[in-house]
N, C-alpha and C positions, 0 to 999 in steps of 0.2 A: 695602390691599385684597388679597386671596388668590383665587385663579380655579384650583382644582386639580382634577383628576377623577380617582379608581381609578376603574376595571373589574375584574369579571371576568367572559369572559361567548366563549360560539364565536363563530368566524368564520364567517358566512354564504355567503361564497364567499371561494376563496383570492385574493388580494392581486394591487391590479391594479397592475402597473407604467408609470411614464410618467418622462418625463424634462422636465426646465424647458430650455429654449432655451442655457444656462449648463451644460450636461451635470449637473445636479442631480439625483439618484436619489428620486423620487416613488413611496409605495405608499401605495394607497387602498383602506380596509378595512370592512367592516360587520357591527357588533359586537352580536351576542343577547346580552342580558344578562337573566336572571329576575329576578324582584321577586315577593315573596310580596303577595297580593290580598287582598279581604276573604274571600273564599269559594274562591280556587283560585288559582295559579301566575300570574303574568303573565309576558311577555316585550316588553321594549324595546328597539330595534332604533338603535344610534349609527353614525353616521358617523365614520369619524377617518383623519389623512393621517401619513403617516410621512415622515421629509425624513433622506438621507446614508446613514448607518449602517445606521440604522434601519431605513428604505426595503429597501438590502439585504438586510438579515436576515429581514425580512421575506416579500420574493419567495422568497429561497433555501428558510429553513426552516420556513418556517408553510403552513399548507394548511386548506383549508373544511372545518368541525366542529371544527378544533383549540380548545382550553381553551387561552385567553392571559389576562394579566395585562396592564393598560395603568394608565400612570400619566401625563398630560398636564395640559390647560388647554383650554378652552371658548375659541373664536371664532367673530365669527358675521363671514360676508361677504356681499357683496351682490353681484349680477349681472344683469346681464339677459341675458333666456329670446330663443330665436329666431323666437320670436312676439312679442317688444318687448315683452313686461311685465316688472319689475321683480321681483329674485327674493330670497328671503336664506334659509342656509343655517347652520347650526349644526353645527359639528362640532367634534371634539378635537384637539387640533396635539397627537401620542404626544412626550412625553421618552424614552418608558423602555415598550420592548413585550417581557415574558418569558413562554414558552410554559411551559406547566403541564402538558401531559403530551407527551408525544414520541412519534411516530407514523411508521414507516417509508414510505419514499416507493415507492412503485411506480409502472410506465409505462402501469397499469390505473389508471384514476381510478375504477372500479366494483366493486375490487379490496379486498376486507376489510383492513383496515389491524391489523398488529400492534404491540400499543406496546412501547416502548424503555426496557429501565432507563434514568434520569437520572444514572448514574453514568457510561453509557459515552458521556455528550454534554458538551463542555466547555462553559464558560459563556461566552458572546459577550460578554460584557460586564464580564468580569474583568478 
């Protein structure tokens, strides 16, 4: 059996950092991805968690509206809600998250963003 998933598709907002009890670097992400309709554009909206590395690279150099590349696997878990119903939840556990265009960071988040050749960014993952 095969469970894989690309993406490519912006970040709805930039990457929320958390930590597992075990000092594990957690980033949780949600990902617009288009899909051509019968009549016009659509947009599908995924969940997906980044675990280690990842997680890092993540919080560091990704930010909301960036164009990423995600390549993972589909899991679905289950929880209950704090209202005691029973919940389940579908997301992507990321192997491998590369940003597709690079965006300078500023201390204005409302601040027009300039992008960055991809020649002056080393690749995280070399």
């Amino acid at each position: 059996m095969i469970n894989c998933v690309t993406l490519t598709g912006r970040l709805c907002a930039a990457p929320e950092f958390k930590q597992t009890t075990g000092a594990m670097p957690i980033a949780k992400l949600s990902i617009a991805v288009d899909r051509k309709g019968r009549d016009q554009k659509e947009t599908d909206f995924f969940d997906a968690v980044c675990f280690g590395k990842n997680a890092d690279f993540a919080c560091t150099y990704l930010q909301k509206g960036q164009l990423v590349g995600v390549v993972g696997s589909l899991k679905m878990r289950q929880y209950q809600a704090k209202d005691g119903s029973n919940r389940k939840v579908v997301e992507i556990t990321v192997d491998k998250i590369t940003p597709l265009e690079f965006k300078e960071r500023t201390g204005d988040a409302t601040a027009p963003q300039r992008s960055i050749q991809t020649d002056d960014i080393e690749d995280p993952f070399a």
